[in-house]
C-alpha positions in Angstrom: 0.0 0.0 0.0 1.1 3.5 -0.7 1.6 6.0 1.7 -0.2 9.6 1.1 0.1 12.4 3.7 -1.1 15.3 3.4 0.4 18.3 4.2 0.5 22.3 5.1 2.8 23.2 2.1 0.8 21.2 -0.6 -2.6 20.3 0.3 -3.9 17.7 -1.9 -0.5 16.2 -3.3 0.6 12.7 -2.8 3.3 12.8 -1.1 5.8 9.8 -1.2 9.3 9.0 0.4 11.4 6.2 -1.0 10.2 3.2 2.0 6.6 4.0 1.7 7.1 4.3 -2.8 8.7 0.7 -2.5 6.0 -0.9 -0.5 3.3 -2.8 -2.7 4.8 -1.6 -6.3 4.7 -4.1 -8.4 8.2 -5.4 -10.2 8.6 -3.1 -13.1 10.4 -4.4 -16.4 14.6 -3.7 -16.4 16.6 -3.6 -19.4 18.3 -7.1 -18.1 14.0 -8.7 -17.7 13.9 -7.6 -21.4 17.4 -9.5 -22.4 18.6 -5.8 -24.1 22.5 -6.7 -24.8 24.2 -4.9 -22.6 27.8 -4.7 -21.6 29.4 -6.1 -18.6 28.6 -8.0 -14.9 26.1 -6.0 -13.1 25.7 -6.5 -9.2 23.1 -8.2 -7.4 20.8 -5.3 -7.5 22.0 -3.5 -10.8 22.1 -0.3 -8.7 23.7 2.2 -7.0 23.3 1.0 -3.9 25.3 -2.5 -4.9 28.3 0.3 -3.8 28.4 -0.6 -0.1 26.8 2.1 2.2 25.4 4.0 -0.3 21.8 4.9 0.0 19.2 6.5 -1.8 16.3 8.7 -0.7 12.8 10.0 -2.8 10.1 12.7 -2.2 7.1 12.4 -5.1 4.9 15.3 -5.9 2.0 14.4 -7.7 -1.3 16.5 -7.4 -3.8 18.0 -9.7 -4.1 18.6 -13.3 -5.6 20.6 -16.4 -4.8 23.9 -16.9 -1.8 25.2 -15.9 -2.0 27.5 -13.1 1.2 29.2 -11.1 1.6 28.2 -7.5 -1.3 25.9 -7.7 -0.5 22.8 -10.4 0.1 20.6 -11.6 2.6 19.4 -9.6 5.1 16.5 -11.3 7.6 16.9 -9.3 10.0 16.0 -6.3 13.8 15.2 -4.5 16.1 12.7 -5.0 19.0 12.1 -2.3 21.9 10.3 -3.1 24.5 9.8 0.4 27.8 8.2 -0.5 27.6 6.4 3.1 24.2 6.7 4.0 22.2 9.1 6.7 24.0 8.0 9.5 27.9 8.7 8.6 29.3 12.5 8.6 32.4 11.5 7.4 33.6 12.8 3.8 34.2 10.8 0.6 36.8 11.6 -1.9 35.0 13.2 -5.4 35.4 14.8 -8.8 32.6 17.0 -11.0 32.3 17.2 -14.9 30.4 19.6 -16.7 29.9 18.2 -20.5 27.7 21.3 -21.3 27.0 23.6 -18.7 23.0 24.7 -19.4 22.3 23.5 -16.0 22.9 23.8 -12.6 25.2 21.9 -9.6 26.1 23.5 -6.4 28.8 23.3 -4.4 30.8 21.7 -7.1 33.5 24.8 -7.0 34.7 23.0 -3.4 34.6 19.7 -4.6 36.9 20.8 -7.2 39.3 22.9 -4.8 38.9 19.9 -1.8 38.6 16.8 -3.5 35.8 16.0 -1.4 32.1 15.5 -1.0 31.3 15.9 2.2 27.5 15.5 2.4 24.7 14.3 0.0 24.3 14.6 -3.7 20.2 16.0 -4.6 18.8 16.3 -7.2 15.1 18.1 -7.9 13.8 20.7 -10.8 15.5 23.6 -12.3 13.7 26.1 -9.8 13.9 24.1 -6.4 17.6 23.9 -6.1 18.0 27.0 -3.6 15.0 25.6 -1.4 16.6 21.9 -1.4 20.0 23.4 -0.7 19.0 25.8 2.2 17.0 22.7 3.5 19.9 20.1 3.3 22.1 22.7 5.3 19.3 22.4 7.8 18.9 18.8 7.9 22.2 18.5 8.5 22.0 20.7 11.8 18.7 19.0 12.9 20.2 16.0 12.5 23.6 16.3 14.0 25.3 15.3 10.5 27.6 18.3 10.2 30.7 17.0 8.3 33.2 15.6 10.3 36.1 17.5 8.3 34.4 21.0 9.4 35.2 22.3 12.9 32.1 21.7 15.0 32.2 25.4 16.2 32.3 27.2 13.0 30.0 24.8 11.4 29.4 26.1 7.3 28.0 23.9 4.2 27.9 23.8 0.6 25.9 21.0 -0.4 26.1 19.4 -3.7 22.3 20.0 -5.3 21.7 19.6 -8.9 18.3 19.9 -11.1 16.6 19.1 -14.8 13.6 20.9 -15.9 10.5 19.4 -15.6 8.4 22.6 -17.1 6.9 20.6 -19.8 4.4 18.3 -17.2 5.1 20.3 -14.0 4.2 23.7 -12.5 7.8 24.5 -12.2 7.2 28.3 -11.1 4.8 27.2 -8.6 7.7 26.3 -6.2 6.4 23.2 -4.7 9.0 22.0 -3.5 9.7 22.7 0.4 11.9 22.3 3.1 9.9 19.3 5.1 10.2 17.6 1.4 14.2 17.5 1.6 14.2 16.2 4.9 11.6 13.1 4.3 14.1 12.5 0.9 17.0 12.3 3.2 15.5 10.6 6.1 14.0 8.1 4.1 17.3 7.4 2.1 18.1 3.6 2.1 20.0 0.6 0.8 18.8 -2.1 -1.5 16.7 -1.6 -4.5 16.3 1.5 -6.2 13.1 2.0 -7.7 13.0 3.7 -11.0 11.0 6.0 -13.4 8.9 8.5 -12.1 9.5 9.3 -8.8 11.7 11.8 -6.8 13.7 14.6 -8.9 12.8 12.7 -11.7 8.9 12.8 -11.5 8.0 14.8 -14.1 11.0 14.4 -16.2 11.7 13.8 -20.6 14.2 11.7 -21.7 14.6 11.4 -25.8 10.4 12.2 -26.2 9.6 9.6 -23.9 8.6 9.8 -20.2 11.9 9.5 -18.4 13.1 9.7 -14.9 15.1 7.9 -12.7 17.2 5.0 -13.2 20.1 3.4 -12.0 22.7 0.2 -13.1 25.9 -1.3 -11.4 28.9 -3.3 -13.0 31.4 -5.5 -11.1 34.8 -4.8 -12.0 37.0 -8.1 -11.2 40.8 -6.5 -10.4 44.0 -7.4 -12.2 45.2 -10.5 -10.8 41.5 -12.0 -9.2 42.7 -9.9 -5.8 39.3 -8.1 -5.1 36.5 -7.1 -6.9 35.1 -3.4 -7.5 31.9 -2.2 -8.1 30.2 1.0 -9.6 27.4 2.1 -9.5 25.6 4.9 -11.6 22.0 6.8 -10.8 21.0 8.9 -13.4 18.1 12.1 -13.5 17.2 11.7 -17.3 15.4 14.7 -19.6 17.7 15.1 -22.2 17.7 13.9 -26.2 15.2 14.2 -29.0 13.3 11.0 -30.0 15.2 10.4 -33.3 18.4 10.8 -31.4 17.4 7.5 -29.3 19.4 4.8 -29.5 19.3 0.9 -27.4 21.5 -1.5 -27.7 22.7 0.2 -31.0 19.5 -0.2 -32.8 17.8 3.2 -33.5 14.7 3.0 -31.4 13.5 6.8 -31.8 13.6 6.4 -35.3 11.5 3.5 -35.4 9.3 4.8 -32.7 8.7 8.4 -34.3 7.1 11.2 -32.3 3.6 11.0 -32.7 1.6 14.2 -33.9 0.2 16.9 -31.8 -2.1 19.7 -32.0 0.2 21.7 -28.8 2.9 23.2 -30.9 5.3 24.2 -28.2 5.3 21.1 -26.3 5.8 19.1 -29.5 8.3 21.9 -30.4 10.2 21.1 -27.1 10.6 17.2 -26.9 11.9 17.7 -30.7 14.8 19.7 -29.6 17.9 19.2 -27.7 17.3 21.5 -24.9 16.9 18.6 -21.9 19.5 17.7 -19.3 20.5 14.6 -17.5 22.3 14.7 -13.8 24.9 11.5 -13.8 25.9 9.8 -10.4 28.4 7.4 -9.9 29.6 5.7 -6.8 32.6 3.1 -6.8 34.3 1.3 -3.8 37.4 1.2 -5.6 40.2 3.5 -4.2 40.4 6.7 -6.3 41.8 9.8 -5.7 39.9 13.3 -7.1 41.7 13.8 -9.8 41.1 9.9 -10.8 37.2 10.6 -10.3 36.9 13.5 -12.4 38.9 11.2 -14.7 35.5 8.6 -14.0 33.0 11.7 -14.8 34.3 12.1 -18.1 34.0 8.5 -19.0 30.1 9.2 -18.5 29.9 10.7 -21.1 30.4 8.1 -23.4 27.7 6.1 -21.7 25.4 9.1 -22.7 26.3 9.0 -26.0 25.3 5.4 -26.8 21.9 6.3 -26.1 22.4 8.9 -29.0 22.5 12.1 -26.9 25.1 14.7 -28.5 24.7 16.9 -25.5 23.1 20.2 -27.2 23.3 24.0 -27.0 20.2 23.8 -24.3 21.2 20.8 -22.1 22.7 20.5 -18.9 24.6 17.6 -19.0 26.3 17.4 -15.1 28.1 14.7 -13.7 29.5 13.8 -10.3 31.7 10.7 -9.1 32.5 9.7 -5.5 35.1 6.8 -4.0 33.3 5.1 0.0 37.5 3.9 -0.1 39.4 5.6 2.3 37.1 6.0 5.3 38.6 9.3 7.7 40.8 10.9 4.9 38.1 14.0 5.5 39.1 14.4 8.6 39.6 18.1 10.3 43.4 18.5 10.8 46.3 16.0 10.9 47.6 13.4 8.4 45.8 10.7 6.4 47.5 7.6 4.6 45.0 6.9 2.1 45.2 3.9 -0.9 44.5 4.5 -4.5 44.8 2.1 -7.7 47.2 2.6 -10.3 46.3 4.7 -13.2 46.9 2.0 -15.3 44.4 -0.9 -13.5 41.7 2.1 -14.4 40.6 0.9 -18.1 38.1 -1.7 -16.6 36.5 1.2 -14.2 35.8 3.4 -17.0 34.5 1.0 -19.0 32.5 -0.1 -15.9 31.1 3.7 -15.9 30.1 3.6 -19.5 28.8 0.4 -19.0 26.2 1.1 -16.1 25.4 4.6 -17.5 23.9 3.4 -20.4 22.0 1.1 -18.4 20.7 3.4 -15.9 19.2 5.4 -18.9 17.7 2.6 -20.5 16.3 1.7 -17.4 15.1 5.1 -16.2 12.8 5.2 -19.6 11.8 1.7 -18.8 10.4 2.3 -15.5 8.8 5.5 -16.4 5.2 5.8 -17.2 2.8 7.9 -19.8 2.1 11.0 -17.5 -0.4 13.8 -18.3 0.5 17.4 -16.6 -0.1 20.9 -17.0 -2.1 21.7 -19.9 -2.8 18.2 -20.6 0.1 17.4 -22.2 0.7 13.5 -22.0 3.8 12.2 -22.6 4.0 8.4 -23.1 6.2 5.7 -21.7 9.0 3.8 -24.1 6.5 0.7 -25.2 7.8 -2.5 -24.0 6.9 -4.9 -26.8 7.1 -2.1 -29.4 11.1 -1.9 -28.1 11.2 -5.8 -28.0 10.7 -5.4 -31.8 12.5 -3.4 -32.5 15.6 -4.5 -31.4 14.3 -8.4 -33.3 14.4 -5.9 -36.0 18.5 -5.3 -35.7 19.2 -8.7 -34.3 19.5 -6.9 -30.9 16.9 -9.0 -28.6 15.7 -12.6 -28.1 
């Protein structure tokens, strides 16, 4: 059974956190149910959270509909929380940021590039909430008692990492919906084990290549040189980005084949049929990187975009993050830290891990999405599972 409460801020909206959106949801299709030919060995859950301590957090906003009316609805929207070793550690994790086109928005990424460090969650919500999510994930965090452990107790100051796509199209994005109590149930309800995917969180109201997209999320085990230890990385992704003839699964050209149907609404039409999405790419790993090896990792996801058929346009934000749980206490306040890393040249199999899982995560974002109807009744349909199985038949890219 879902769980609805309702609430001051947003009377009448459904309002779900991760544990309560899990219970009772019936198994959604994967890329891996429908045998897609993927790349790699994913991990028992094919998620983020196969990354050990990692856990994931969602708030859904989903109320009204019709006509589009500012500060009332519809409201598609939500927060996604991403903490590199979960809710109750304040300890820091070593990071690295990419910006492959910059029409978007992630905070706090200016430290993470002078520090090396993360040292709190990674969010992600809609273009317009990212100042309300960030001011409420400073305040979680004093609520809470999870100020960073590498910042002195006494002088305490944040800059969380918060990042957004624009969900305009479905969602009253000017409306602000998004509050403060919302960021906290995210975090609070942030957990291991399976992700669920599609529309829910930051993702709820989201476009991905003309097709309803959303949230999705992949892992790949990464056996070391020698059969010493395994690695594993995982990737969540926020997907709006792509037109629908850009799409591509597996290599087979899906958009093309599934062509964007007709529709008396110009400017949405006019929308999903240019580049002018974004996607916000996560990626987690437990092997033992160092910053400048991460932002090394970022890079490598863009290549996992671009097998979907995304060339990054003029109007996306195309963001990515990467974070190592390895080295626990190198964020500490003061003194020395001897910390491990792998050599530069055991990387190849990590970055082909990233690629790998990013792809996936896409795929599997559109795959757990479903047709949603929004502001001004535009609907905007779900990737059709059969009509995908036949495709890829089609190019001798499915069973």
């Amino acid at each position: 059974m879902h769980f609805t409460q309702r609430i001051p801020v947003l009377s009448l909206t459904v309002f779900l956190s991760f544990a309560a959106a899990a219970q009772g949801t019936a198994k959604k299709e994967r890329a891996r149910d429908l045998g897609i030919p993927l790349d790699g060995t994913p991990g028992p859950l094919d998620a983020i959270t196969d990354v050990a301590g990692v856990e994931v957090g969602f708030t859904t906003l989903i109320s009204g509909g019709g006509k589009l009316k500012v500060g009332v609805g519809p409201v598609r929207t939500g927060v996604t929380a991403v903490l590199p070793r979960g809710k109750a550690s304040r300890d820091a994790v070593f990071a690295g940021w990419f910006s492959q086109n910059g029409n978007g928005e992630m905070t706090g990424t200016t430290w993470v590039e002078e520090s090396g460090f993360l040292s709190g969650p990674v969010m992600i919500t809609n273009t317009h909430s990212v100042g309300t999510v960030r001011d409420g994930v400073i305040a979680w965090q004093v609520s809470r008692d999870r100020t960073p452990l590498m910042v002195p107790s006494d002088f305490f100051w944040s800059l969380p990492v918060v990042a957004e796509t624009w969900d305009g199209g479905l969602n009253d994005v000017n409306g602000f919906h998004v509050k403060e109590p919302h960021v906290f149930a995210a975090l609070d309800a942030a957990k291991g084990g399976a992700v669920p995917e599609g529309n829910l969180g930051g993702g709820t109201g989201m476009i991905c290549y003309g097709f309803k997209g959303g949230t999705g999320t992949a892992s790949r085990i990464v056996p070391r040189k020698g059969g010493t230890a395994n690695d594993t990385v995982g990737v969540l992704v926020q997907c709006n980005c792509g037109r629908r003839s850009q799409l591509t699964i597996a290599g087979a050209p899906v958009g093309k084949e599934i062509p964007q149907a007709k529709t008396a609404d110009a400017a949405p039409a006019r929308r999903r049929d240019e580049d002018v999405g974004s996607i916000i790419i996560v990626v987690a790993t437990d092997a033992p990187l160092l910053p400048q090896q991460l932002k090394r990792l970022t890079r490598r996801a863009t290549m996992g975009l671009a097998r979907t058929g995304s060339t990054s346009g003029n109007g996306s934000g195309d963001i990515f993050i990467a974070f190592s749980t390895a080295n626990p206490g190198a964020g500490k306040e003061t003194g020395t830290s001897q910390v491990t890393m792998l050599a530069n040249d055991d990387l190849n199999p990590i970055f082909a891990a990233t690629v790998e899982a990013t792809e996936e995560a896409i795929v599997n974002a559109m795959l757990g999405a479903e047709t949603m109807t929004g502001a001004n009744g535009l609907t905007v349909e779900a990737l059709p599972h059969e009509r995908l199985r036949e495709v890829l038949r089609k190019y001798g890219r499915g069973p």
